[in-house]
N, C-alpha and C positions, 0 to 999 in steps of 0.2 A: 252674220255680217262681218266684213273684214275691219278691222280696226287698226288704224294705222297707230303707228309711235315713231316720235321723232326720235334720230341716232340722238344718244345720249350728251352727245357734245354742244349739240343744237337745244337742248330741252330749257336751258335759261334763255335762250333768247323766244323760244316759243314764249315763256311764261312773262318777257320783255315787251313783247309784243303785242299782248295784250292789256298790259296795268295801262297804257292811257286810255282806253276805251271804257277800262273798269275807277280809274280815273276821274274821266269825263262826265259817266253815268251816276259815281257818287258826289262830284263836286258840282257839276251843270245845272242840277235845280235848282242850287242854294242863289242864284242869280236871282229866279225868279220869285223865291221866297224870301229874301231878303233887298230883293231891288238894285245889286250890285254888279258890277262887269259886265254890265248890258252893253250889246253890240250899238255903235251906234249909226244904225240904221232903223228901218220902220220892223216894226216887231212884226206885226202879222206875216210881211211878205218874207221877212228873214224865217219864221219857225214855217211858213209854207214851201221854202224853198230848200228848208233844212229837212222838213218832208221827205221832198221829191228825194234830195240825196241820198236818204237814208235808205228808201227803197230802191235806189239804184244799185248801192252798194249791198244792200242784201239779195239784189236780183242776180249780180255777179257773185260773192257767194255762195249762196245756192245752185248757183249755175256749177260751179267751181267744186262745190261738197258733190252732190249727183254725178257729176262726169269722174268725178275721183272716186268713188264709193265703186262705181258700176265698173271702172275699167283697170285701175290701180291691184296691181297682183303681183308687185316688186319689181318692174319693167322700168323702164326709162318712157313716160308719155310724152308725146309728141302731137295728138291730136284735139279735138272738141276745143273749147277754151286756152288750150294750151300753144296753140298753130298762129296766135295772136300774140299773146305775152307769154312770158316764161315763169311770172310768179301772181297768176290772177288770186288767191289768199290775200295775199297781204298788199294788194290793189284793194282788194274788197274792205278788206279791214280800215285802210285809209279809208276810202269813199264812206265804209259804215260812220265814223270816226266825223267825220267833217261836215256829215249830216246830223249828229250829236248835238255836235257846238253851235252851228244855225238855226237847230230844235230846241234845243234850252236858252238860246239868246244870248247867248257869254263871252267874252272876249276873254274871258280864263279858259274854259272851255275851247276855244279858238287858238291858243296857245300853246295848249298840253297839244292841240290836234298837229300843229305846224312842229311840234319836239318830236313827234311820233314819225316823222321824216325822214330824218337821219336813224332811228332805229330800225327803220325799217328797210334802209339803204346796207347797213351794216345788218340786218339779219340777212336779207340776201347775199350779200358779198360772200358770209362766212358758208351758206349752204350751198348757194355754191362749188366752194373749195371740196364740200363734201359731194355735191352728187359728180363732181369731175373727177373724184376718187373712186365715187361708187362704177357710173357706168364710163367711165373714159373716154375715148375717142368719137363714140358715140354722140356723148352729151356735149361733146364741142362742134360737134357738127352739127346737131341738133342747134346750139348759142349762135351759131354762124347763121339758120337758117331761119330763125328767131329772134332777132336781136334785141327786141325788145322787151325789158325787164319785168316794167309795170304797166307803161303807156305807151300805146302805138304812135311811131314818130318822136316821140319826145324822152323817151327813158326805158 
């Protein structure tokens, strides 16, 4: 099986990108066990809803690991998941992430998820700058033809 590795210039924000999820997952229960930073809405329909997101966000994911696994062979992709957004990863990361914080009920948890925003704004920018380097003219026409980052119409 192929095994990707991020260029090495990338590899701290890889490991940036995910402390608020690992984050999230160590600090988010202490809400519920301790009774504190609870969201405040009605709990059952917040951690049912926090549910649904989390397997949205793993469905994109998954969706995201599979079409990369099967098609990625050092190419510039342009198709499956990718003909949508240009960085469905760390789309999925958020959505996993935000489905977290409405699963453990936390408005701490809800915080770390809304910081995880701009990290994730600045891991893209800077990857970016690299795969403009790696495939060139290509990959800006590919941005031209794709314009959207994370979400379709808005970002």
């Amino acid at each position: 099986m192929f095994h990707y590795r991020p260029p090495k210039e990338l590899r701290a924000l890889f490991i940036l990108h995910y402390a608020p999820l690992v984050l999230m997952i160590l600090i988010g229960p202490l809400t519920a066990f301790y009774g504190v930073w609870e969201i405040p809405f009605p709990e059952l329909i917040t951690i049912f809803l926090g549910i649904i997101v989390f397997l949205l966000g793993a469905f994109v994911y998954f969706k995201w690991e599979i079409f990369w696994h099967q098609t990625y062979k050092g190419q510039l992709v342009t198709g499956g998941i990718f003909q949508y957004i240009r960085h469905p990863h760390y789309t999925s990361i958020l959505i996993v992430g935000f489905g977290l914080a409405l699963f453990f009920y936390s408005i701490f948890a809800v915080i770390i998820a809304l910081i995880a925003i701009p990290i994730m704004i600045w891991s893209i920018i800077d990857e970016e700058k690299v795969l403009i380097k790696q495939y060139g003219e290509p990959y800006k026409e590919y941005m031209k033809m794709v314009p959207w980052r994370m979400i379709p119409k808005i970002f």
